[in-house]
N, C-alpha and C positions, 0 to 999 in steps of 0.2 A: 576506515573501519570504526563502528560504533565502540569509543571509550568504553572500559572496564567499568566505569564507576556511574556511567548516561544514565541517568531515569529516563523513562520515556515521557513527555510531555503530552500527549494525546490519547485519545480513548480508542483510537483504534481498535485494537483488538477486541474489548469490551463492546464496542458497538458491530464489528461482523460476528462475534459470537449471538448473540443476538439475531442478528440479521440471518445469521446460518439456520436457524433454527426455522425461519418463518419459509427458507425456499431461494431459488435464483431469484426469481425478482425482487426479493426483498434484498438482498445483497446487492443488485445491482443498482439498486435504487438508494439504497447507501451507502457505495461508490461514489454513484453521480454527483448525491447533495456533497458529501465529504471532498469532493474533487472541484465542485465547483464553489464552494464556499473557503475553502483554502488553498488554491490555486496557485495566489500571489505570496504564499509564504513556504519559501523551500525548505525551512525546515519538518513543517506541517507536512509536507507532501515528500520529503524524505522518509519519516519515523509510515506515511502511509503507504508507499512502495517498499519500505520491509515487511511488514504487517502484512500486504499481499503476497510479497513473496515466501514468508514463512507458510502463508495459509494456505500456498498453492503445494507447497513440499510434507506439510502436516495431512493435506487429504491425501496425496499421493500416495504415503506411506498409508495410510488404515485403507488403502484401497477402494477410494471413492472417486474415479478417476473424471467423473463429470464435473465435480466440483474442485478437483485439480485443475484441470482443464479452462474454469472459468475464472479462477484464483490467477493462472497462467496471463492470462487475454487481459484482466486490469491491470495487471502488473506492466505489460508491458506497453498497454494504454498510459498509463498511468508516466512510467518512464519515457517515453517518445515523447510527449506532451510536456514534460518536463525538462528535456534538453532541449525543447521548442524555444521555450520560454523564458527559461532561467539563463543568465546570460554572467560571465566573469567569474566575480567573486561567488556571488549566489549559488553557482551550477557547480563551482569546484568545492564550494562543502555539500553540496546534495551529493555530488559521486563519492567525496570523501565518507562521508555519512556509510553511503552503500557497500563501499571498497569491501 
């Protein structure tokens, strides 16, 4: 579970805010780069599958069920790919992160 007192270290959310604004492709295209340019560091790609997951459960709720939907599909891109990779120590604070 993310400590009470975590800053969050990454611009996440600040950057699919944005990205929200321009459409699915621009979201997905800032996935991609965000996914493939921190890949190798699980904390980076922990604080990014929260960030997904809040923004797949944020659209849900105001009733935007397509970008639910796709918020949904990185997230758990995003996580598969991540217990692919991340192996020990690494993977047991990403889940911890996530718990």
């Amino acid at each position: 579970m993310i400590p009470e007192n975590y800053k969050m270290k990454y611009t996440w959310f600040q950057d699919f805010k944005i990205a929200d604004a321009f459409g699915i492709k621009a979201i997905k295209d800032t996935y991609n780069r965000a996914f493939n340019e921190w890949k190798g560091n699980w904390e980076a790609m922990a604080e990014l599958s929260f960030c997904l997951n809040i923004k797949c459960w944020d659209f849900y709720h105001e009733g935007k069920l397509e970008l639910s939907e796709l918020y949904a599909n990185l997230y758990h891109d995003c996580y598969d790919k991540c217990i692919e990779h991340f192996k020990n120590d690494e993977l047991t604070k990403y889940w911890s992160f996530l718990d």
